[in-house]
C-alpha positions in Angstrom: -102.3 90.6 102.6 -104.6 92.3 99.9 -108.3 92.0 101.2 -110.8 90.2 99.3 -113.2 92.2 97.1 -116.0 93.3 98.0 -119.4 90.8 96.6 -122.2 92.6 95.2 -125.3 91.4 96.6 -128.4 93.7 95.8 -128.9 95.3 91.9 -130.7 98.9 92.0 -132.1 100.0 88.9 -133.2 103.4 88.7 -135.1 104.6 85.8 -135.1 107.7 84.6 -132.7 110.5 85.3 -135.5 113.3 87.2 -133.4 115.4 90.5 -134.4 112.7 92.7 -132.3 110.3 91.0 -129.5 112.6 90.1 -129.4 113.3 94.1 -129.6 109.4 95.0 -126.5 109.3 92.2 -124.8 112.1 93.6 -125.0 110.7 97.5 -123.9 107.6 96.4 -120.5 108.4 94.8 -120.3 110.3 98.5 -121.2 107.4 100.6 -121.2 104.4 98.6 -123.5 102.0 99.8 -121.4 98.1 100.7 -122.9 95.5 98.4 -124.8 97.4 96.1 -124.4 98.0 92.4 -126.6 101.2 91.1 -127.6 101.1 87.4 -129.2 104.9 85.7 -131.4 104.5 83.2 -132.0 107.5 80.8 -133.4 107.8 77.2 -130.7 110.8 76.8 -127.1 110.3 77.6 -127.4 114.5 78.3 -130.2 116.1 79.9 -131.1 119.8 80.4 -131.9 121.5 83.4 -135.9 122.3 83.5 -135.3 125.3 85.7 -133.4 126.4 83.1 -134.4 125.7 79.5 -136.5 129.2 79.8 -133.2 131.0 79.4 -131.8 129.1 77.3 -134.8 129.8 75.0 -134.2 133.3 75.9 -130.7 133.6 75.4 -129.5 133.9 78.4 -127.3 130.2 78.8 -125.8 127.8 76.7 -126.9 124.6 75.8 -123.8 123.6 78.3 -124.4 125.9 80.9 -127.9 124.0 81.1 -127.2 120.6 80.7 -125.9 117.1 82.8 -123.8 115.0 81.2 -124.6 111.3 82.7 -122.0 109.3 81.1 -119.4 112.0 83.1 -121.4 111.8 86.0 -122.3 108.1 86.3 -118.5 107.2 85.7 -117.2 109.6 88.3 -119.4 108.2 91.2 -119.2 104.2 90.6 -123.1 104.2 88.9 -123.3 102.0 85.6 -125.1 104.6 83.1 -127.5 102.6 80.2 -128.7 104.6 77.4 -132.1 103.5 76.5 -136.3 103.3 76.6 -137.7 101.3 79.0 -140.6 99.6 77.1 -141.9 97.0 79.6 -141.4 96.2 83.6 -142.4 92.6 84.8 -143.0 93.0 88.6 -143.3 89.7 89.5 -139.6 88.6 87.7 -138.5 92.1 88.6 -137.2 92.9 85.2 -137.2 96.0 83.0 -137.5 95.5 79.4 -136.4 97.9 76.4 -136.5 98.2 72.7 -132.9 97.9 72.2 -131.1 96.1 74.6 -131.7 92.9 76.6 -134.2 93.0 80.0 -132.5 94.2 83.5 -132.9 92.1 86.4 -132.9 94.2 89.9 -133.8 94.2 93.3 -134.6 96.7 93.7 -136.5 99.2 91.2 -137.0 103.0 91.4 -139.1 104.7 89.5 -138.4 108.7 88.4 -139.9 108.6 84.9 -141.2 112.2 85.3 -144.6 112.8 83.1 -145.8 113.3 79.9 -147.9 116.3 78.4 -151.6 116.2 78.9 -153.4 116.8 75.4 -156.5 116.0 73.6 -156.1 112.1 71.6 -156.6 113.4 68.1 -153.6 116.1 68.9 -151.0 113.3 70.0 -149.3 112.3 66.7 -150.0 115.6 65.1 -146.2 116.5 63.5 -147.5 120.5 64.5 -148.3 119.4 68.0 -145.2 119.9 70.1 -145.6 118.4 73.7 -143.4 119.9 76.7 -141.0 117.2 76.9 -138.5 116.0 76.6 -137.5 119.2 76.8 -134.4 118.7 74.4 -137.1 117.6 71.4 -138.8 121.0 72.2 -135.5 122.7 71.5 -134.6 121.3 68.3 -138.6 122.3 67.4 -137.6 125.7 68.1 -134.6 125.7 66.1 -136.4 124.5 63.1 -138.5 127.1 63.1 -136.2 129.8 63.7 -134.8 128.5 60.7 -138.2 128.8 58.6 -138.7 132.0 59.5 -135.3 133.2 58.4 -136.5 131.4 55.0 -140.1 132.7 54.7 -142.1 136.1 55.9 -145.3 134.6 55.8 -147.1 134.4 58.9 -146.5 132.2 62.0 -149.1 132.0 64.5 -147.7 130.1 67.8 -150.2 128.5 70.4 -149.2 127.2 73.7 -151.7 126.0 75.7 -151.1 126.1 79.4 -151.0 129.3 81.3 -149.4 127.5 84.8 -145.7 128.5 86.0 -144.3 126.7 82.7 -146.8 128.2 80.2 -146.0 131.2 81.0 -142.0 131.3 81.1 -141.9 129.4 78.5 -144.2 132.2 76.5 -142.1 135.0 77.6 -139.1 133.1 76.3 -140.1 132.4 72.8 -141.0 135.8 72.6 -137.8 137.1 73.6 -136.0 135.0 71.3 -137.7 135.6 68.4 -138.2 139.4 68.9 -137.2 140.0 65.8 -139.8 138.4 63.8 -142.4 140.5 63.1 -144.5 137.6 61.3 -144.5 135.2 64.6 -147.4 135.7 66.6 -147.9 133.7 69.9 -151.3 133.0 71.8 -151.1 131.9 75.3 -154.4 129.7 76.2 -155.6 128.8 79.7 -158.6 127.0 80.6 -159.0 128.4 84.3 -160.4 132.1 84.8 -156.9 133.0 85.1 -153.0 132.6 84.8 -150.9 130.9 87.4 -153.8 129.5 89.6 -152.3 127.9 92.1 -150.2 131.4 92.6 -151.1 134.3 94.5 -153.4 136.7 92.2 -150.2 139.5 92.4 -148.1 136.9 90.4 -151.0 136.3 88.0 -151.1 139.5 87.3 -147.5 141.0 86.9 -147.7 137.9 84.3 -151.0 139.3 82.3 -149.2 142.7 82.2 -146.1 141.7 80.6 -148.0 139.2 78.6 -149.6 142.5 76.9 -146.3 144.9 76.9 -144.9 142.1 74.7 -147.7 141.7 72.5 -148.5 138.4 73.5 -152.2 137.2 73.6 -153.7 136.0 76.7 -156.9 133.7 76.9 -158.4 132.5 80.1 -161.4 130.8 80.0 -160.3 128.8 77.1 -160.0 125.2 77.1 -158.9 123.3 74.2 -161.0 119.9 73.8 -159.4 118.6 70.5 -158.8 120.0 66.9 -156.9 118.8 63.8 -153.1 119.8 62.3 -153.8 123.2 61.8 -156.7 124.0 64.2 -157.5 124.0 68.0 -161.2 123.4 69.1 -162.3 125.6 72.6 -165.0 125.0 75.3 -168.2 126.1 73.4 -167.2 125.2 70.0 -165.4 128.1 69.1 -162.2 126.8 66.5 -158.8 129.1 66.3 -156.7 128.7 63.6 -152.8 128.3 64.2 -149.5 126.9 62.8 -148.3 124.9 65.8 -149.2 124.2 69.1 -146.8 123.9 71.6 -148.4 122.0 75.3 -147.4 123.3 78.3 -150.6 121.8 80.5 -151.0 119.5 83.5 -148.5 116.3 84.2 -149.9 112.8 81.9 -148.5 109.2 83.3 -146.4 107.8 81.3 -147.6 104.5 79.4 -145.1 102.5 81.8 -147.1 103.3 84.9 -150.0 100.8 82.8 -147.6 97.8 83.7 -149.5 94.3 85.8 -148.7 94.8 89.1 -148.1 98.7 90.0 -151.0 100.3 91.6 -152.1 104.0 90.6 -154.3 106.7 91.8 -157.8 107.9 89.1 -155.2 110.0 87.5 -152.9 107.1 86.4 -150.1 108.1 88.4 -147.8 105.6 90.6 -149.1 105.2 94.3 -146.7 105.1 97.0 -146.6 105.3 100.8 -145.1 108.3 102.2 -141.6 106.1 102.0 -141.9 106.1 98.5 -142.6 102.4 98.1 -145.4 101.1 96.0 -148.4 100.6 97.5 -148.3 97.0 96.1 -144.9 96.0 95.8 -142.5 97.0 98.2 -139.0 96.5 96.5 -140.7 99.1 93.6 -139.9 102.6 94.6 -141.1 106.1 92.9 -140.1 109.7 93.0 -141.0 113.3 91.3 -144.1 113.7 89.1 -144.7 109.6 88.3 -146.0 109.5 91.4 -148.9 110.0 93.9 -148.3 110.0 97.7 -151.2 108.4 99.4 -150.9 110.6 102.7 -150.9 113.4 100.1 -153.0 113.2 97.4 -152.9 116.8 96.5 -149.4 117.5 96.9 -148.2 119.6 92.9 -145.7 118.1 90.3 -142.7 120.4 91.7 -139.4 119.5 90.9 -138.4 120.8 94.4 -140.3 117.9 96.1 -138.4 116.1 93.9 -135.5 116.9 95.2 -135.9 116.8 98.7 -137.2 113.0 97.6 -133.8 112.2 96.9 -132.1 112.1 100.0 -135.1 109.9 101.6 -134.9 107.4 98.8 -131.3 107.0 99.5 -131.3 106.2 102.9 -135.4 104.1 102.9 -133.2 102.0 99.6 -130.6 101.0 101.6 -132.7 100.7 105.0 -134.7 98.0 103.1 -132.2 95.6 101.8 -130.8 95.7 104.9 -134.5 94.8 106.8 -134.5 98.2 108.7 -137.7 100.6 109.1 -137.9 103.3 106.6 -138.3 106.8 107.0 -141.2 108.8 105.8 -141.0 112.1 103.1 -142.3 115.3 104.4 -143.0 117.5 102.0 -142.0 121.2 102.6 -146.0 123.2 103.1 -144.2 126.5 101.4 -142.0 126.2 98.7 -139.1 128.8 97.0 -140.4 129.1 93.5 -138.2 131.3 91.4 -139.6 132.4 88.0 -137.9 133.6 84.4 -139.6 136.8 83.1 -137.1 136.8 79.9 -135.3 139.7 81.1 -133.2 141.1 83.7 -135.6 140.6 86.5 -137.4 137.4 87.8 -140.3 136.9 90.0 -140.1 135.4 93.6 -143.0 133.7 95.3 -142.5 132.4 98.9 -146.1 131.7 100.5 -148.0 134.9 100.0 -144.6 137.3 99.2 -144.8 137.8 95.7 -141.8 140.6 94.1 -140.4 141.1 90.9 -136.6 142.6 90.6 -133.2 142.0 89.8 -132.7 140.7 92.5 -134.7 138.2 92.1 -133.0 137.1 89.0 -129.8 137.1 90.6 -131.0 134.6 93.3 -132.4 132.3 90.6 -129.1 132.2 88.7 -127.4 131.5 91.8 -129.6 128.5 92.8 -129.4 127.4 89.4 -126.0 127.2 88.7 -125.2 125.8 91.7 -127.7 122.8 91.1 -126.0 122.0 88.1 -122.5 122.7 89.2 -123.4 119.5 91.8 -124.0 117.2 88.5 -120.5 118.8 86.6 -118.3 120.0 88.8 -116.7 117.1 91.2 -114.2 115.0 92.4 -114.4 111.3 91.8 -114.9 109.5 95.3 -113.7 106.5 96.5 -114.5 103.1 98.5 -114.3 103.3 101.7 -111.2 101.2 102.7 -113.1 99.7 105.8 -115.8 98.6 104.2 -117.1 95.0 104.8 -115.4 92.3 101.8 -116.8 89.0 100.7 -115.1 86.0 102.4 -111.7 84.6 100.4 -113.4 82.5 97.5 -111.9 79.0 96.1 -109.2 79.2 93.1 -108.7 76.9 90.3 -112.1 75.1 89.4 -113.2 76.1 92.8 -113.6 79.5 90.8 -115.8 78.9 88.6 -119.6 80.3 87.8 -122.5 78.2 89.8 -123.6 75.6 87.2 -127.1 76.5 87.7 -126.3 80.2 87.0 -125.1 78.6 83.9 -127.6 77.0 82.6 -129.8 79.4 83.1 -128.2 81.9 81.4 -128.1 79.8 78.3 -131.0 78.4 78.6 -132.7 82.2 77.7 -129.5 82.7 74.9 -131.0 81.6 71.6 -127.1 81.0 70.1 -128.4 80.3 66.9 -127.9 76.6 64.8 -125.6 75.7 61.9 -125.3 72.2 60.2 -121.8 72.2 60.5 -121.6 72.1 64.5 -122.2 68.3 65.5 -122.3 69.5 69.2 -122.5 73.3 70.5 -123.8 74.9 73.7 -127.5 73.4 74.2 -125.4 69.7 73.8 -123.9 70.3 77.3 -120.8 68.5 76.1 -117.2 69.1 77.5 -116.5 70.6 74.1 -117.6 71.5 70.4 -117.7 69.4 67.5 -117.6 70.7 64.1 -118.0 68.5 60.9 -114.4 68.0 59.5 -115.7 67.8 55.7 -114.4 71.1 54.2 -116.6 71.5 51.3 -119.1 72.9 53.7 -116.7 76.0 54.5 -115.5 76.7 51.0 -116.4 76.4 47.4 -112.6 75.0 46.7 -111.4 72.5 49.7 -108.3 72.1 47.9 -107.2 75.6 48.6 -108.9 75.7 52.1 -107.4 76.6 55.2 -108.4 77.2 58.9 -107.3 80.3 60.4 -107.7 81.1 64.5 -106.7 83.2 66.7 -108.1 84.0 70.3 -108.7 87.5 72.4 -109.4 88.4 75.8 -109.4 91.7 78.1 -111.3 93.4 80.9 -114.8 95.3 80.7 -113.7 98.6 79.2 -117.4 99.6 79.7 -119.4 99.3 82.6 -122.4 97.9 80.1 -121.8 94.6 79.9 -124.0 94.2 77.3 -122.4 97.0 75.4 -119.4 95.4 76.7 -120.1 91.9 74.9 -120.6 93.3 71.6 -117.6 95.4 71.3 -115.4 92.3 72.5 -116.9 90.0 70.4 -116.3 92.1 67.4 -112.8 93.0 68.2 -112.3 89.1 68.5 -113.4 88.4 65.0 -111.4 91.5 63.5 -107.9 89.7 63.4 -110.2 87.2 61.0 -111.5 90.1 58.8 -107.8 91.7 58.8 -106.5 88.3 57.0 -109.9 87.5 54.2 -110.8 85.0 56.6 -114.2 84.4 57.3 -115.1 83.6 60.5 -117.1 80.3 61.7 -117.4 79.5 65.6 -116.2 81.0 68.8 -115.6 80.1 72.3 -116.1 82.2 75.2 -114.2 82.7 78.6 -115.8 85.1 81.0 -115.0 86.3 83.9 -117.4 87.9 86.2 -116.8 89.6 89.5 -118.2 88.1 92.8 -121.5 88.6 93.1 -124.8 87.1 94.6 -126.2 84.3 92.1 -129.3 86.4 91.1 -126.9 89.3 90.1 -124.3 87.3 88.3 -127.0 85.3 86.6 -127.9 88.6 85.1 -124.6 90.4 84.3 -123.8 86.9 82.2 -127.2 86.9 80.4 -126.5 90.3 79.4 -122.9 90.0 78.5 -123.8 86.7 76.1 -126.8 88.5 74.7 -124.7 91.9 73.4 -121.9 88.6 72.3 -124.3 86.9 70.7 -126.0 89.3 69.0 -122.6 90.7 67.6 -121.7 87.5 66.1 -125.2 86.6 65.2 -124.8 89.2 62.7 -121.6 88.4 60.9 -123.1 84.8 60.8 -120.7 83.4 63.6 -122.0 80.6 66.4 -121.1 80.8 69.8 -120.3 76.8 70.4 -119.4 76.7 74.2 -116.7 78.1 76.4 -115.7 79.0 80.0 -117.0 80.8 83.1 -114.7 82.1 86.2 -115.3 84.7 88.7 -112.5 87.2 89.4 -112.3 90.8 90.5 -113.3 92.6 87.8 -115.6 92.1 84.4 -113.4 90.3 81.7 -114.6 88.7 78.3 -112.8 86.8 75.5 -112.9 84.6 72.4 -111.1 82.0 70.5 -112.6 82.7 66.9 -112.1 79.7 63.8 -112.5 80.7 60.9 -111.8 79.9 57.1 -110.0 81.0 54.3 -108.4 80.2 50.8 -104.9 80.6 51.0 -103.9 82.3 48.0 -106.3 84.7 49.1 -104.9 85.6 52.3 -104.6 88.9 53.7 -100.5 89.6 54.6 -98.8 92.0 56.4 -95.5 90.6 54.1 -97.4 92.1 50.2 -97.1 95.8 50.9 -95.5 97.3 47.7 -93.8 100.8 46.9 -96.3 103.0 45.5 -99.4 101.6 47.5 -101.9 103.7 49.0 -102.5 103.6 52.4 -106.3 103.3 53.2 -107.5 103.5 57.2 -111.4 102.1 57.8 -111.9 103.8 61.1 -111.0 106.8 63.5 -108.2 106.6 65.9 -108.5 107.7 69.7 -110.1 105.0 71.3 -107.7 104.2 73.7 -107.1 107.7 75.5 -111.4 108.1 75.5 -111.7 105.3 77.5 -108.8 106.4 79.3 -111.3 109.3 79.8 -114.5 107.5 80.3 -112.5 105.7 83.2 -112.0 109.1 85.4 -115.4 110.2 84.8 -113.6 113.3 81.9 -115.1 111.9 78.6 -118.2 113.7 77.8 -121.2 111.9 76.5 -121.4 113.0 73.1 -117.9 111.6 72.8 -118.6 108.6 74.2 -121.5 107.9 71.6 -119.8 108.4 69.0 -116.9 106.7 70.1 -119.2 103.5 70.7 -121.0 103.5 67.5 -117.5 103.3 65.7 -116.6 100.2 67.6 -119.9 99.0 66.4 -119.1 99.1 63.3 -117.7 95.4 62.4 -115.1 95.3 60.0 -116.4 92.4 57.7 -117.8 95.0 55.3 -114.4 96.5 55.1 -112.4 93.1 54.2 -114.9 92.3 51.4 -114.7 95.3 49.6 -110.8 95.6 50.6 -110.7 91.6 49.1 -113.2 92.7 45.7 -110.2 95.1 44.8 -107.5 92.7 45.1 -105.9 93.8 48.1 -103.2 91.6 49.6 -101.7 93.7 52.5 -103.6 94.7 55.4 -103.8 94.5 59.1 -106.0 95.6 61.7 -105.4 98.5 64.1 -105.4 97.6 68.0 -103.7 97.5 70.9 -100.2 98.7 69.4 -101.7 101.8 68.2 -101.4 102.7 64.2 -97.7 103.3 64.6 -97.0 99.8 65.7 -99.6 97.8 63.2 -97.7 99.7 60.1 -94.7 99.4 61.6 -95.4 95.2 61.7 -96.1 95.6 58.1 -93.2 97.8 57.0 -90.4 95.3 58.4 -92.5 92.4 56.9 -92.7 94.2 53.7 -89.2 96.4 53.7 -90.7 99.3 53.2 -91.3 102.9 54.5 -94.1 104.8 54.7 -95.4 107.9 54.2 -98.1 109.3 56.4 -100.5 112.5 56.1 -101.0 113.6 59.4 -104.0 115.9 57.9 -105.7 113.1 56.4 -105.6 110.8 59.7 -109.3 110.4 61.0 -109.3 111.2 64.8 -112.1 110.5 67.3 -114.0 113.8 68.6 -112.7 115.1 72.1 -109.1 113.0 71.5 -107.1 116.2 71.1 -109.0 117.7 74.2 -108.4 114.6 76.4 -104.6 114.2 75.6 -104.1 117.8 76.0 -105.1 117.2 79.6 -102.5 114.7 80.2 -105.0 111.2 79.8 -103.9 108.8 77.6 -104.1 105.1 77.9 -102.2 103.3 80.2 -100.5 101.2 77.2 -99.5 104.3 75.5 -95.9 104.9 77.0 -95.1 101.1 76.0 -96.2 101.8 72.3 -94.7 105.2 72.0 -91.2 103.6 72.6 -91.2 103.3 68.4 -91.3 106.8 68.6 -87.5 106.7 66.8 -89.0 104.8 64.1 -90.9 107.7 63.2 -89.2 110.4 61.2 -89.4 114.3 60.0 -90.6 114.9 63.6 -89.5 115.4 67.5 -92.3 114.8 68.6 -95.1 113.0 67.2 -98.7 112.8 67.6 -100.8 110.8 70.3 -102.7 109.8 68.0 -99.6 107.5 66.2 -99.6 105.4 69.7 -102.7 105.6 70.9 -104.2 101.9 71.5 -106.9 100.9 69.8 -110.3 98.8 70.8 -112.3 97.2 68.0 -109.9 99.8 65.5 -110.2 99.4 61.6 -108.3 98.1 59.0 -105.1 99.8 57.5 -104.8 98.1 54.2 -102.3 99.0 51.2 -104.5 99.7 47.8 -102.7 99.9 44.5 -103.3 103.8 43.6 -105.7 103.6 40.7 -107.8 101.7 42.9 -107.5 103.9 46.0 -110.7 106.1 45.2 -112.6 103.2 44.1 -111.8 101.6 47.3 -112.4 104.8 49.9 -116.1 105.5 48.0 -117.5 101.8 48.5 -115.9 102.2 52.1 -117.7 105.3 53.0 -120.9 104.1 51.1 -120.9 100.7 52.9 -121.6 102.7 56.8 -117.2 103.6 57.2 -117.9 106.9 56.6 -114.8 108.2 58.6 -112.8 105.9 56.4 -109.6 107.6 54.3 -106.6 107.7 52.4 -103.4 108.8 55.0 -100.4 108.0 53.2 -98.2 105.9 50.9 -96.0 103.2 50.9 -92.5 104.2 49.3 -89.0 102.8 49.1 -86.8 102.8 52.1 -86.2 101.5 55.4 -89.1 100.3 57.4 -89.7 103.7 59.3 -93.1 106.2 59.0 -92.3 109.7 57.4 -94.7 112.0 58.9 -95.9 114.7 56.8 -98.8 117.5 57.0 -99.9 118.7 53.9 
């Protein structure tokens, strides 16, 4: 007898991706914890190592050597990844909101937001005033001005302002890297009497001395207090001119921290109790430099506190949903610190031992590496088999979502109104009523006709938010692939066991990313079903209108037609990908922004030209959409392999061996496909809200592929022809 899945219970949102979080991530794909679903929230789908980034500066790693991919990461360890900016948290209804995505309910909140750069007010929004982090913004700074001074020999004068462990690496890397530019000069400022401070005076000085061998000016004594775009004001007035300044100083809160309900310390910065719980709320949790720990006020923004945070807020997380005492953080009194000189050597501090050598460098490179290799290099883990299941839940109507979770949902939804729905989702009503009088859908009712058609499939996502607009677009596509316009929908959903609190939310965010999809093509959401089941499922049965003569066919292909196709192909063997935890983030983004894109653009222009055949591309894979349209049509076709759009990281992933799981099944019409043994993955691969493949007469063709591309399909192109023959694909490269 198959046991009963296991219910999730508890929601824990961590935001921001700083090394205690990545370690909490990390532990958790080792031990997962019963009854807990873990959500990472991070601006940046890839971050960069800190420890790193001087060498990178300096030439010494690449940007992947240096960075963690979170989509890979999250998907390999069972951790739902959201890319976005937390803009407000709510305490009280424990709910994070962002700019572009709905709020996250949680139980449980931790916060590793990091810090900002401390700088004077009237320097903040000052274009030449570059602030630490994010550290990826800082490196795109630097490549802009390599770039300008390859283009121009004037003069360049760099100031970075901080002279603590950061300040200085930092310096010596920017300096290495643009050795060869005799017209950059770079001033190091520091307001204390000297460098590295809170560093034995030996460090400080092997710092000073190769400030000065690299002709690199030091200040001490030199605070800024404010200035304008192209000049820095010191203590006692003094004003020093300069092109940029880049801010290296002491740790800022960030504007989060301000939130009703969080206590901070004078400096702004979270308080917690040595179990890193708020001070005031104890389901709010904070680790790395957002915080201050009340038993030690003093204790320095160190990313290796950081880390040994991680392992504690593991195990005090779970200790407190299940009601057990927490454990407190001790942090280390002498720390490793390891630092870049921009050379072969590096600098070693441990207490009072201060050395710089090779060896050194080797030891940092070492611990390095192997931090990052922790975050890249793993094998997916599994459930524990004996974990504890949720009891055997009712079937049938028995298996439906809790009415009140329902209502709730719907009753934050704003689903939108149209005059020609009698009764939609606020009526409460067993089902929809539309007015039947069909001059309100067209401007000729003679020639009107309703079109439907219905869709439905599991989360392919582990967003269900991004999850909801992807399936709600994909629904409406088979209208858009026909010159229908679509009307009203109906929703079944199915969501997996799961507290009330929890499902409550996974719906709201699910019918917010639907909604919003079909919002925007000017479709209403009029009612629809709820069921719980093992896994996250969505789907739609879409009405829509059209004039008949106007009909998109798969039947009207004609010899001589050019074969347009709105969108890349790949989808099917990247999510394939995503699945296992091997589809890298840049991939993924991309990937997702395509199946953004609706396809209701595409039908109008397609329709404006007087196109009559067309289809959309989806679960049968291009091979098996043109092949529907060839024996309708009795035709052949002639395909430029070269021309096809792919997906980025689709070659790499097949070449692997991943490919969806419907991919055998479509490449059975691999006979059907000629001038070739074996043809491309790409022919079969399945596709999830795919594009249109439409035949164009050919003096239309480039008429047709410019308002495409200049209407947001800007992968969009011509891959073959329709000729004379039996219904079977020629394949050609040319």
């Amino acid at each position: 007898m198959q046991s009963a899945p296991i219910s999730i219970q508890k929601h824990i949102l961590l935001l921001g991706a700083g090394n205690a979080h990545l370690r909490f991530v990390k532990m958790f794909g080792m031990r997962p914890l019963p009854g807990l679903a873990v959500t990472l929230v991070s601006e940046a789908p890839v971050i960069p190592y800190s420890a790193m980034v001087p060498g990178h500066i300096a030439g010494a790693y690449s940007w992947d050597e240096i960075t963690i991919d979170l989509v890979r990461l999250c998907r390999a360890v069972n951790v739902r990844f959201v890319a976005a900016r937390a803009t407000g948290l709510d305490a009280v209804k424990r709910k994070v909101t962002f700019a572009t995505r709905p709020e996250l309910s949680y139980d449980v909140l931790s916060l590793g937001l990091g810090s900002s750069t401390d700088r004077p007010a009237s320097l903040r929004n000052v274009p030449s005033s570059w602030p630490l982090r994010p550290l990826a913004s800082l490196l795109e700074r630097l490549d802009a001005l390599e770039q300008r001074l390859r283009q121009s020999n004037e003069p360049f004068h760099l100031a970075i302002v901080g002279g603590g462990a950061s300040g200085c690496e930092l310096t010596l890397a920017i300096r290495k890297r643009f050795a060869n530019f005799a017209n950059l000069r770079l001033t190091l400022l520091q307001g204390n009497a000297r460098l590295l401070p809170y560093f034995p005076e030996k460090t400080a000085t092997i710092f000073a001395t190769l400030m000065g061998e690299r002709g690199i000016t030091v200040r001490v004594s030199a605070r800024v207090t404010g200035g304008d775009e192209r000049t820095l004001e010191l203590n006692g007035g003094e004003r020093l001119a300069c092109d940029a300044v880049l801010w290296a100083t002491h740790a800022a809160p960030t504007e989060l921290l301000r939130s009703p309900g969080l206590r901070v310390n004078d400096a702004g910065f979270l308080l917690v109790h040595d179990t890193l719980q708020s001070i005031t709320d104890p389901a709010i949790f904070g680790t790395g430099d957002c915080i201050s720990i009340e038993s030690h006020p003093d204790l320095l923004k160190n990313g290796v506190y950081a880390v040994r945070e991680g392992a504690v807020l593991f195990d005090n997380i779970w200790r407190f949903v299940n009601d057990q005492p927490l454990t407190p953080f001790q942090p280390q009194r002498v720390c490793l610190c390891l630092m870049s000189t921009a050379d072969e050597s590096a600098v070693f501090n441990y207490g009072p031992l201060v050395w710089r050598g090779r060896l050194a460098r080797w030891l940092k490179d070492r611990i390095d590496r192997a931090w990052i290799d922790k975050f890249t290099k793993f094998i997916p883990m599994t459930q524990d088999a004996n974990e504890e299941s949720v009891q055997m839940r009712c079937g049938g109507c028995g298996n439906k979502i809790s009415s009140d979770v329902l209502s709730a949902v719907l009753k934050r939804i704003d689903v939108g109104d149209d005059p020609r729905v009698v009764l939609g989702c606020a009526a409460g009503e067993d089902a929809s009523v539309h007015r039947a009088r069909p001059e309100l859908f067209g401007d000729d009712p003679a020639r009107l006709v309703e079109v439907q058609t219905v869709d439905y499939f599991k989360a392919f996502v582990d967003d269900p938010y991004l999850f909801g607009r992807i399936a709600a677009l994909n629904a409406v596509s088979d209208l858009y692939a026909m010159n229908a316009r679509p009307f009203s929908a109906l929703a079944i959903a199915t969501l997996p066991y799961a507290r009330g609190p929890v499902q409550e939310g996974m719906l709201y965010e699910l019918l917010s990313g639907a909604v919003q999809s079909l919002r925007q093509l000017g479709v209403i959401l009029t009612g629809g079903h709820t069921t719980e089941g093992n896994e996250l499922a969505l789907g739609f049965a879409v009405t829509g209108f059209a004039e008949e003569d106007r009909l998109f066919q798969k039947s009207k292909l004609k010899p001589g037609d050019v074969l347009i196709l709105t969108k890349p192909l790949g989808s099917g063997a990247l999510l394939a990908a995503w699945m296992r935890g091997e589809c890298s983030a840049v991939w993924f983004q991309a990937l997702i922004q395509h199946m953004l894109n609706a396809n209701d653009r595409a039908g109008a222009i397609l329709a404006r030209h007087g196109v009559s055949a067309c289809t959309d591309v989806t679960g049968f894979g291009l091979a098996g959409h043109l092949l529907e349209m060839l024996d309708a049509s009795k035709v052949g076709a002639r395909l430029n392999a070269a021309h096809v759009p792919i997906y980025q990281g689709f070659p790499e992933v097949v070449n692997r061996g991943i490919v969806s799981s419907l991919h055998r099944d479509n490449a059975k019409m691999s006979c059907r496909v000629d001038d070739t043994p074996t043809p491309p993955a790409w022919l079969f691969d399945p596709q999830t809200s795919g594009g249109l493949i439409a035949g164009v007469r050919p003096e239309m063709a480039d008429q047709v592929l410019r308002d495409l591309i200049a209407s947001g399909y800007e992968k969009a192109a011509i891959v073959g022809e329709v000729i004379e023959g039996p219904a079977a694909i020629r394949l050609v490269a040319y």
